[in-house]
C-alpha positions as CSV (number, residue, x, y, z in Angstrom):
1,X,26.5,-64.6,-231.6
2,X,29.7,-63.7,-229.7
3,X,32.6,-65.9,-229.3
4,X,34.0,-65.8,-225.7
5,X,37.2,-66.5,-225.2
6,X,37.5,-69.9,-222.7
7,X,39.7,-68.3,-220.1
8,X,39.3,-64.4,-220.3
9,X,35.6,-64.0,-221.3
10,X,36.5,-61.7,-223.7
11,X,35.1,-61.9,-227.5
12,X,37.0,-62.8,-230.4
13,X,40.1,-64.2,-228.4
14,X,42.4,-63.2,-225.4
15,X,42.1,-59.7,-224.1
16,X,43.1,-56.6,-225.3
17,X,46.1,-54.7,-223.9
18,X,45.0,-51.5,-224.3
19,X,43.8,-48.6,-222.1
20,X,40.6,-47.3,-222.8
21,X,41.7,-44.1,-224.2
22,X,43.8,-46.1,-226.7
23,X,40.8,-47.7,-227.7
24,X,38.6,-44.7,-228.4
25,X,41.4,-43.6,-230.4
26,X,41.0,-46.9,-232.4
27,X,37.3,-46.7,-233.4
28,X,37.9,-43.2,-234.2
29,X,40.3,-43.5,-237.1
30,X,38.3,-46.8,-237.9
31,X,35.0,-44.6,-238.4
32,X,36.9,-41.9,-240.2
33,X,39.0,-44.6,-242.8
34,X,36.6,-47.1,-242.6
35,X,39.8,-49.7,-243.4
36,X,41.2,-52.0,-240.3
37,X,44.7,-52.0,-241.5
38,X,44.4,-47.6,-242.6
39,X,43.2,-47.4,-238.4
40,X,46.3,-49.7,-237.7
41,X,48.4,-47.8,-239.0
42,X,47.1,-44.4,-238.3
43,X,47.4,-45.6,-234.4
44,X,50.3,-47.3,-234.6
45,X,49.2,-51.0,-233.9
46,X,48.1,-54.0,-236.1
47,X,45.0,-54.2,-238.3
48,X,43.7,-57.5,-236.0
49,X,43.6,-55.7,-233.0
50,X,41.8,-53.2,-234.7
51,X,39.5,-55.6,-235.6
52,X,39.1,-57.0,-231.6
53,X,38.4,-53.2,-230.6
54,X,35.6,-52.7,-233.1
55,X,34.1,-56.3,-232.3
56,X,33.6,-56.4,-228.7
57,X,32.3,-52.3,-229.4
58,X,29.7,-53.6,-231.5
59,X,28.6,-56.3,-229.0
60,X,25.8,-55.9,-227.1
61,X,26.7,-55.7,-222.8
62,X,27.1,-58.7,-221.7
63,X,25.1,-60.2,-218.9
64,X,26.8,-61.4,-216.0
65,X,26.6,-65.2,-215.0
66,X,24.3,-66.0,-212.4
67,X,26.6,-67.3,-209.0
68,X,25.8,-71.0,-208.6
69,X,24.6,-72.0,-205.3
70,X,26.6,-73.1,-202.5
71,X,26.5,-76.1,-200.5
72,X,27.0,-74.0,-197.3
73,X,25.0,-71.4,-198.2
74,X,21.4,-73.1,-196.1
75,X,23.6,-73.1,-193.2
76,X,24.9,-69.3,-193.4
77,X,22.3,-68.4,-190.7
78,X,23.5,-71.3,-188.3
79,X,27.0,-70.5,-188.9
80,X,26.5,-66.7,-188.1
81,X,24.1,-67.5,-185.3
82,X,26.8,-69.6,-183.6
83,X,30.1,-66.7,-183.9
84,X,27.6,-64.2,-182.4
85,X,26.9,-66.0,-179.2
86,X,31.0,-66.6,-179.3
87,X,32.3,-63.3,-180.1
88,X,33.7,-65.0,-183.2
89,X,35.5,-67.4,-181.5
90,X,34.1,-70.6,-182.5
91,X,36.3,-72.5,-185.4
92,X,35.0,-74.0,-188.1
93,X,36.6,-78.0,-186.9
94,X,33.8,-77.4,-184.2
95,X,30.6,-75.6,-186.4
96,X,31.1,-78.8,-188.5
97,X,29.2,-81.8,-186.5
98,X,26.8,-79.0,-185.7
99,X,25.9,-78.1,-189.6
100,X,26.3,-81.8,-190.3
101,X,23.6,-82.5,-187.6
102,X,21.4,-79.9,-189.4
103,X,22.3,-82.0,-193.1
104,X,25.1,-80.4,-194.4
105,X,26.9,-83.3,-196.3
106,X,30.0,-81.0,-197.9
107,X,33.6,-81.2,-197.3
108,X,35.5,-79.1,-194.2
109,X,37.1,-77.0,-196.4
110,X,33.8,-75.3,-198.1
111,X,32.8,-75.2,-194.5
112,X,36.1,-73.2,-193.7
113,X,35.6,-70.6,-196.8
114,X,31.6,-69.7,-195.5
115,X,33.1,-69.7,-191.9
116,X,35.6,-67.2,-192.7
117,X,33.5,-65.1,-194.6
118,X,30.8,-65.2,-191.7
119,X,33.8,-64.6,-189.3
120,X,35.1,-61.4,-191.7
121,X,31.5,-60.0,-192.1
122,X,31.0,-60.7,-187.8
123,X,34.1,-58.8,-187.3
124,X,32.3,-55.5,-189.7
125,X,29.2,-55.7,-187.3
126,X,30.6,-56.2,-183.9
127,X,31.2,-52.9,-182.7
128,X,31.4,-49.7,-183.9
129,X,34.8,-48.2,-182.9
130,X,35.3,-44.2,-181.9
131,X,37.7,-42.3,-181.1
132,X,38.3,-41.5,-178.0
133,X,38.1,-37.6,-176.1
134,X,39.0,-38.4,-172.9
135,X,39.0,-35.4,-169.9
136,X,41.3,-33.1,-168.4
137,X,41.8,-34.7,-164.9
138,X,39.4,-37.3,-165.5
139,X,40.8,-41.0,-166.2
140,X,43.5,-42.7,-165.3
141,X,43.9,-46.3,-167.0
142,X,46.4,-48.6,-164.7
143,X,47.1,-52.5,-165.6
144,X,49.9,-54.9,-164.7
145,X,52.2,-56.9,-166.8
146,X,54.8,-59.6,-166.9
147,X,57.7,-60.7,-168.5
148,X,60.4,-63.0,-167.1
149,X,58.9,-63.6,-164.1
150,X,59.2,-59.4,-163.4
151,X,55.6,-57.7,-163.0
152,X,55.4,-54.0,-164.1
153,X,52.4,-52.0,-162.9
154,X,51.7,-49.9,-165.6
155,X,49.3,-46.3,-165.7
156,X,48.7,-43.5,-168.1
157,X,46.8,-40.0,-167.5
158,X,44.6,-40.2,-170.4
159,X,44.2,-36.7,-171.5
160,X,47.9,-35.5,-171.4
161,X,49.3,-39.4,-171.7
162,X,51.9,-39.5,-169.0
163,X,53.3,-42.7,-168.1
164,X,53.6,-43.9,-164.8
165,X,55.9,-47.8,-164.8
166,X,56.9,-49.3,-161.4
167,X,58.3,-53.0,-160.8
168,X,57.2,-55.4,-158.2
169,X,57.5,-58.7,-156.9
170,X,53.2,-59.6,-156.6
171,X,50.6,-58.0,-157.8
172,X,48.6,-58.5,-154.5
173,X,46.1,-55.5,-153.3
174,X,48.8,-53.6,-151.1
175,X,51.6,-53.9,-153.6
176,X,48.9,-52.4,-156.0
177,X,47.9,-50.0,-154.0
178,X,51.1,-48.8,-152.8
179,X,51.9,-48.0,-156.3
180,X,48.6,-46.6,-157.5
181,X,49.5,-44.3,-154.1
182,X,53.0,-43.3,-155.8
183,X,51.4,-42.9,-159.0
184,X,49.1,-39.4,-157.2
185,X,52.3,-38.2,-156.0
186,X,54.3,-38.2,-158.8
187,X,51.2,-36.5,-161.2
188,X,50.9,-34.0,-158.5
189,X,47.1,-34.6,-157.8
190,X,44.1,-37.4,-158.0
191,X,42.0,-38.2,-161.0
192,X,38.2,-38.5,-160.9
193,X,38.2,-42.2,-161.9
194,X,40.7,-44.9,-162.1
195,X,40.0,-47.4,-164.2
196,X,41.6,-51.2,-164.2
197,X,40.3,-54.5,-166.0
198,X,38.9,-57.0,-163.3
199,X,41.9,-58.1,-161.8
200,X,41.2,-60.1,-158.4
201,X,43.2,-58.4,-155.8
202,X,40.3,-55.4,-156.7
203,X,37.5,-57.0,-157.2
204,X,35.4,-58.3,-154.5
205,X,32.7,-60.1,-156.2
206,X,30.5,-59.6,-159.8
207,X,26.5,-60.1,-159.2
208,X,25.0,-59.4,-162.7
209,X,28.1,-58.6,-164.6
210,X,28.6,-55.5,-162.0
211,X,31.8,-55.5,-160.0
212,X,31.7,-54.9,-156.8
213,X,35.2,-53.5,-155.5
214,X,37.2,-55.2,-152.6
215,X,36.9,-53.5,-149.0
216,X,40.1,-52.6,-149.0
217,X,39.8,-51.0,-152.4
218,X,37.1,-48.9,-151.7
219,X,38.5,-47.7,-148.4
220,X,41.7,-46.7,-151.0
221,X,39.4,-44.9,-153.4
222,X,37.3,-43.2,-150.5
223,X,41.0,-41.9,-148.7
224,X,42.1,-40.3,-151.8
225,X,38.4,-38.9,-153.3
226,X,38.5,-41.1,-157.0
227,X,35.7,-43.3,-157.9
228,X,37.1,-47.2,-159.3
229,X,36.0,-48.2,-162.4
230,X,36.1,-51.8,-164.1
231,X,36.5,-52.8,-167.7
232,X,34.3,-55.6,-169.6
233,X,35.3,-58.9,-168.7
234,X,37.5,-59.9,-171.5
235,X,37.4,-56.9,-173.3
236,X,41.4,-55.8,-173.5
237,X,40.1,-53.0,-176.3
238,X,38.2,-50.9,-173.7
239,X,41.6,-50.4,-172.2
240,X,43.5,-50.0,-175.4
241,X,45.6,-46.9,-173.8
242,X,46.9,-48.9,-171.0
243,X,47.7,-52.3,-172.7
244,X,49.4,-50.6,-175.4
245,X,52.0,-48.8,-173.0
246,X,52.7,-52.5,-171.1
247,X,53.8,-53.9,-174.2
248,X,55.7,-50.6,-174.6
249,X,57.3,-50.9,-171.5
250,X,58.6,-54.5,-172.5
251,X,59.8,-53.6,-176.1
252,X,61.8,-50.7,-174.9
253,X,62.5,-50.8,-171.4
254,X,62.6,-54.7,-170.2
255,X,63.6,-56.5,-172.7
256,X,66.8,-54.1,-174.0
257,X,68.3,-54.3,-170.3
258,X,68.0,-57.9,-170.1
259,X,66.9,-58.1,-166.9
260,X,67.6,-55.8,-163.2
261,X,70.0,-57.4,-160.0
262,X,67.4,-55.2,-157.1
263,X,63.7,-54.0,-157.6
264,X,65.4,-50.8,-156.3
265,X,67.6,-51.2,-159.6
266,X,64.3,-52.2,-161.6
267,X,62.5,-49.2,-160.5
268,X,65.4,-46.4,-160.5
269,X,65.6,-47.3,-164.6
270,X,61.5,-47.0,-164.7
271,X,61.9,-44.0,-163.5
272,X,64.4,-42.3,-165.8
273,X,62.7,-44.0,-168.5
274,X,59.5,-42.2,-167.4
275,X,61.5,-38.8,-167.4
276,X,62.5,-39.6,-170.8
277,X,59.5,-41.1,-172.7
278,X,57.3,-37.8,-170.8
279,X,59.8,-35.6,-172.2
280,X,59.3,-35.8,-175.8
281,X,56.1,-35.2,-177.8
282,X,53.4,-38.1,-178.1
283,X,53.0,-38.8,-181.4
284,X,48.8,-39.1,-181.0
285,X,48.5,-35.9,-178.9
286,X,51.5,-34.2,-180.9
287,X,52.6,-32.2,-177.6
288,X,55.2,-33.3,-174.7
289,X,53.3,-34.8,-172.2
290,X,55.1,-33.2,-169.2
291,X,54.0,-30.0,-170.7
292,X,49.9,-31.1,-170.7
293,X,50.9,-32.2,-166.8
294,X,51.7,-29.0,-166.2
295,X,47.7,-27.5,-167.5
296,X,46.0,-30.6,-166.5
297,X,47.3,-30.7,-163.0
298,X,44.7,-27.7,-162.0
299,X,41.8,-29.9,-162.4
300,X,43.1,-33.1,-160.5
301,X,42.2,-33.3,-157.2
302,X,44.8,-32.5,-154.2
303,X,46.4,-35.2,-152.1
304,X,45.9,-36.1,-148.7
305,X,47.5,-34.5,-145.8
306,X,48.0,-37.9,-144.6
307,X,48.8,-41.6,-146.0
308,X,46.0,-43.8,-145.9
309,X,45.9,-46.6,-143.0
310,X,46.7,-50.6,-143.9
311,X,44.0,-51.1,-146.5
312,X,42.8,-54.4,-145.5
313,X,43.1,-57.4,-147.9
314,X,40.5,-59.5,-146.9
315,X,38.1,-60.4,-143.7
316,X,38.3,-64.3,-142.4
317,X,35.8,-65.6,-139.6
318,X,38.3,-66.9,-136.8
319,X,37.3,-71.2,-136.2
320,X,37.9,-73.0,-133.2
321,X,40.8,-73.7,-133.9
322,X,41.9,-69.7,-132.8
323,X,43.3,-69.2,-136.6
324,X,42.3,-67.7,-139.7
325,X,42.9,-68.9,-143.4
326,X,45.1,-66.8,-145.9
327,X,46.8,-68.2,-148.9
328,X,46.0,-71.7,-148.3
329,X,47.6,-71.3,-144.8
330,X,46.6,-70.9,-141.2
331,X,47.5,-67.8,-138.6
332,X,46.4,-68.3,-135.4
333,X,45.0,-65.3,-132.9
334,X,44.1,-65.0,-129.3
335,X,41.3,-66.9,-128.2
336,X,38.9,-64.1,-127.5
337,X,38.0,-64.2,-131.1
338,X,36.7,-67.2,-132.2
339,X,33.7,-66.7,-134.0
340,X,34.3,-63.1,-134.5
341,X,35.1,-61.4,-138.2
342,X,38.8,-60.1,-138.1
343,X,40.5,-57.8,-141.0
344,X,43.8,-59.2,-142.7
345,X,46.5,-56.8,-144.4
346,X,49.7,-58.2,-145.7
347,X,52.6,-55.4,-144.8
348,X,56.1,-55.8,-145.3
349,X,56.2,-59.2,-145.5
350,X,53.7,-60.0,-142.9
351,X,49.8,-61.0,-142.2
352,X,48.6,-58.4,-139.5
353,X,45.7,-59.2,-138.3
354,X,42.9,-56.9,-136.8
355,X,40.0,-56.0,-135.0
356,X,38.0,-52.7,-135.4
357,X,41.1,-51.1,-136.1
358,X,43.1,-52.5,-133.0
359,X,46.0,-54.9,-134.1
360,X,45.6,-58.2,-132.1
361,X,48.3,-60.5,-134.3
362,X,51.5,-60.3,-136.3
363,X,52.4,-63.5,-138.4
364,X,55.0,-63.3,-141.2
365,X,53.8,-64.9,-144.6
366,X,54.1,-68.9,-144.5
367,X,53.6,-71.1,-147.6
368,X,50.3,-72.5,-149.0
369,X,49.4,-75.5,-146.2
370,X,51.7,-74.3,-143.7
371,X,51.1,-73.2,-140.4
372,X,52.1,-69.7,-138.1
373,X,51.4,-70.7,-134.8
374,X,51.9,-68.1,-131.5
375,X,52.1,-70.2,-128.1
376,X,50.7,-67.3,-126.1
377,X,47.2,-67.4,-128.2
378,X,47.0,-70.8,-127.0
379,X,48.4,-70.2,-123.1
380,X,51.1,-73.0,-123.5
381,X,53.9,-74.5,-125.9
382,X,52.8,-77.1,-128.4
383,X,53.6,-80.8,-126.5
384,X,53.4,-83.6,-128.0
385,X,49.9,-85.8,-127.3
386,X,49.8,-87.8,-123.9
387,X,47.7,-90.8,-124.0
388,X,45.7,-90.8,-120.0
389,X,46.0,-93.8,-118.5
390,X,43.0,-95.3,-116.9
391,X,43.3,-98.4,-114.7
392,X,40.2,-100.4,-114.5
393,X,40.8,-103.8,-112.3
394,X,42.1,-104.3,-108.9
395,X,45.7,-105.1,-110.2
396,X,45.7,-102.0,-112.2
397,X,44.6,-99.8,-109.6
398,X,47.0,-101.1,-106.9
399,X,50.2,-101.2,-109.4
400,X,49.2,-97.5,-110.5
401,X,48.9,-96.4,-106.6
402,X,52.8,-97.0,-107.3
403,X,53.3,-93.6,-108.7
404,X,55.0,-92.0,-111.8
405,X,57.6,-94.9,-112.3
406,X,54.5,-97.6,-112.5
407,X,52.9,-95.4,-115.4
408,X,56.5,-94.9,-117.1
409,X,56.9,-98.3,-116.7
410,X,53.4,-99.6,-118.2
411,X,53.9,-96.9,-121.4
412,X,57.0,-98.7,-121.5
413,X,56.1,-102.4,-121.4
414,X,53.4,-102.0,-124.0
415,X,55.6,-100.0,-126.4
416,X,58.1,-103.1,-126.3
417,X,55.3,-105.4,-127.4
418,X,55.4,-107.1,-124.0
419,X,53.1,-110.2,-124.2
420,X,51.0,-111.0,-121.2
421,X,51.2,-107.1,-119.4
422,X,48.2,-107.7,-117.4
423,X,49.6,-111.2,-115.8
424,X,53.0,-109.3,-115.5
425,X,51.3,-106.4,-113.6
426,X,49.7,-108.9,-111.2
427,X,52.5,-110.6,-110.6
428,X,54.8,-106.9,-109.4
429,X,51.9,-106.2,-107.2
430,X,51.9,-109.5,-105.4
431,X,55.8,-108.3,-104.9
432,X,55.1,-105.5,-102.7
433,X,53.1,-107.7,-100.0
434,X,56.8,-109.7,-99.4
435,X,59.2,-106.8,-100.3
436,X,57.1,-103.3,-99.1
437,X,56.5,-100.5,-101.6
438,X,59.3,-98.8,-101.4
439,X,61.6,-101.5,-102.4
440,X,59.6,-102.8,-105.4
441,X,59.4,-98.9,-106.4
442,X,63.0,-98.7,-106.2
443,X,63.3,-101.9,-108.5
444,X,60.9,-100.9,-111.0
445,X,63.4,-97.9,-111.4
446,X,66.0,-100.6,-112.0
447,X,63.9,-102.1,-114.2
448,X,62.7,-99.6,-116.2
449,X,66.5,-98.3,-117.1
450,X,67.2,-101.8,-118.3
451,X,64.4,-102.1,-120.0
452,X,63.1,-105.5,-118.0
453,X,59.4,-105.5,-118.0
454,X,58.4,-109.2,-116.3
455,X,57.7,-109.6,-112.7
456,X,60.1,-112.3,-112.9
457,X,62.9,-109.6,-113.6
458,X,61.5,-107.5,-110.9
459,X,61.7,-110.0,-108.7
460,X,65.8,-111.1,-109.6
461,X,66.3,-107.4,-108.9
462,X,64.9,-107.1,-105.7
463,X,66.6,-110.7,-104.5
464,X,69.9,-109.4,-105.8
465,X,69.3,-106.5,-102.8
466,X,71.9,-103.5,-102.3
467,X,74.7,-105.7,-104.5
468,X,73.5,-104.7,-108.0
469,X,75.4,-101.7,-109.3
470,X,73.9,-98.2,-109.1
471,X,73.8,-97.0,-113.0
472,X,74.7,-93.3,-113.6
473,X,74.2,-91.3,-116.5
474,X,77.6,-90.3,-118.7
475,X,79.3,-87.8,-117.2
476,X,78.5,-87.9,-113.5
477,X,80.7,-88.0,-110.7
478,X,81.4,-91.6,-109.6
479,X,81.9,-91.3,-105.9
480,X,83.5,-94.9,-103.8
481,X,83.3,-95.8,-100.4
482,X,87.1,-97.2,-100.4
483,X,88.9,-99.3,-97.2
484,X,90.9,-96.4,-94.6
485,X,94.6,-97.1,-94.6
486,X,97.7,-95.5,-92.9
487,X,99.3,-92.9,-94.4
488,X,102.8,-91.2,-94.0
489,X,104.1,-87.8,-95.6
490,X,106.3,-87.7,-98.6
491,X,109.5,-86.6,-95.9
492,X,109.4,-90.4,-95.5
493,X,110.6,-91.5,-98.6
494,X,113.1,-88.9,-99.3
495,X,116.7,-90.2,-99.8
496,X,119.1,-90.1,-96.6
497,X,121.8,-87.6,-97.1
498,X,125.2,-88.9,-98.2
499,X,127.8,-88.1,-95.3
């Protein structure tokens, strides 16, 4: 019976260092000499090693020992089951209350080992990945980035792979569009399709994992003769072209500069950077992509004669309130709209606002919960609230049948708190039966400007008669009725002449 060795496996000891050539040598001289030491020396090595060679030659082939089972290995199916409805996502901290529900009793870090395995194997099976042959004039790939706070709007012609890298502010739906428009004009032509991954200022809606493209979007596509196209929802590998130029565009053009005082600065380097990185050869197509511009451009499509109209953004329903909603803040429009659906394109800066094609409001862009009011939607300027008054007793009527300076003078009275107003009230209108109307008017003036709100004040005022002082606001001409006296000319006082 064979001896293994406890480590190696081997027979007869630890392993033997020598190639298999080497040993075929070995068992040749030993079969021609028949002597372990006459081989040894014949080949140059020691008479035990000789005797290791011709031992494990004359063993029969060993069987190999059976795999013991694993404690994971009844939950392989639940652990597989489980990364195919994630995508492979799902960690093994979270499989683990699951298996243990199902009786697993082992440690997390068996758990771990099957999960990567499963996760490795997953990975094998997920999708089988080809190359791609894309068409002259067929696809172009566009996608937006961000780094620093900059966003770079990124697109690449996928048969002759020229680069196309703008900067921007946003990355709303005209800003996008505005540079997908740029884009034609510098490639000389349109593509059949443009595909993008679902990013919202393009997408209108998904029913049944379909996108369906934002008005505005489609009015785009339908101007220029391209048909949109949408990625799988996270699925950055169908787009593989595009996201692999946007991390270019950081690595080499962003991040060296450090940074760009203007977007006009921004965009002048993008575009010398364009010239350059177009100008030499791609190293996957092994040609200059300038020079596969210059053959594809006779399938594109021609541009426009004309620029396509204010693609609209969205469409609001206008409230009773005369405004719309955009960006968590309100635009208001003329009246003759509410209830009607009205189109919204941002331009410049600004919201316009319109109405089968007509413009009917301009507002420039407010901040979420703010508010861009126009006076003339709503026939007047904003005031502030006035409170009616509505007299309901007999004292209330007759003191309100004193005019404007009664109702200043009750706003007044109950603003200060005055306790009693009602009695008060009664006891000014019994005041005009001794003094007339006029004259109590005339004190409630006084009154009023002092801020005295009794009827006993009232009634001081109008006792005191025409000898209380007349109060004048700062800066008006005091005028005096003052006493006539003689006068003389100045002649009068000049010194007699000396003799």
């Amino acid at each position: 019976m064979a001896v293994f060795h406890p480590v190696t496996g081997n027979p007869e000891g630890p392993s033997i260092v020598k190639t298999a050539r080497e040993q075929l040598d070995i068992l040749s001289a030993y079969k021609e000499l028949g002597s372990y030491r006459a081989a040894a020396e014949l080949c140059g090595t020691t008479h035990k090693t000789v005797r290791r060679v011709v031992a494990r030659a004359r063993q029969p082939p060993t069987v190999a020992r059976p795999e013991r089972p694993k404690a994971t290995d009844p939950y392989l199916m639940l652990i597989a089951e489980k990364l195919r409805a994630t995508d492979g996502r799902m960690s093994a901290k979270r499989l683990l209350p699951l298996c243990q529900a199902a009786g697993y009793g082992g440690s997390i870090r068996n758990l771990r080992r099957a999960v990567a395995v499963a996760r490795a194997a997953h990975r094998r099976e997920r999708r089988v990945y080809r190359p791609w042959a894309p068409v002259p004039g067929e696809h172009l790939v566009i996608d937006w980035g961000v780094e620093a706070g900059v966003h770079v709007f990124c697109a690449v012609l996928a048969w002759s792979r020229v680069r196309f890298v703008r900067f921007a502010a946003r990355e709303d739906q005209p800003t996008t569009l505005r540079l997908l428009a740029e884009c034609f004009e510098a490639l000389g032509g349109v593509p059949g399709i443009v595909l993008a991954d679902r990013m919202g200022c393009l997408k209108g809606g998904v029913v049944a994992n379909v996108v369906v493209p934002a008005p505005g979007y489609i009015a785009f596509a339908a101007h220029y003769g391209f048909r949109p196209d949408f990625c799988e929802a996270g699925d950055p590998e169908s787009k593989g072209m595009v996201e692999h130029l946007v991390g270019y565009a950081k690595r080499d053009l962003m991040i060296p500069a450090g940074g760009w005082p203007t977007l006009e600065t921004a965009n002048e380097a993008a575009r010398a950077w364009c010239a350059e990185r177009n100008g030499v050869i791609h190293s996957e197509i092994a040609a200059v992509p300038l020079d596969r511009l210059a053959t594809e451009r006779a399938v594109l499509r021609p541009l426009p004669s004309l620029r396509p109209r204010i693609a609209p953004t969205a469409s609001r329903r206008v409230d009773r309130l005369r405004t719309v909603r955009y960006g968590s803040a309100r635009y208001s429009v003329p009246g003759a709209f509410i209830g009607r659906r009205v189109e919204l394109a941002v331009l410049a800066g600004e919201l316009v606002i319109t109405h089968r094609g007509a413009e009917i409001a301009r507002h420039r862009l407010a901040a979420p919960g703010e508010l861009s009011l126009d006076d003339t939607h709503y026939g007047r300027p904003a005031g502030a609230p006035v409170r009616a008054i509505r007299p309901r007793t007999a004292a209330e009527l007759a003191f309100c049948s004193l005019g404007p300076v009664a109702e200043a003078f009750l706003r007044a009275a109950a603003g200060s708190g005055t306790t009693r107003l009602a009695h008060e009230l009664s006891g000014i209108v019994e005041l005009g039966a001794a003094y007339g109307r006029d004259t109590v008017v005339t004190a409630l003036e006084r009154a009023l400007a002092f801020r005295r709100y009794g009827a006993a004040d009232v009634r001081a005022i109008l006792e005191a008669g025409a000898g209380t002082p007349v109060v004048r606001p700062p800066g008006a001409r005091l005028t005096l009725d003052l006493p006539a006296v003689p006068v003389r000319s100045l002649a009068a006082y000049a010194l007699e002449k000396g003799r």
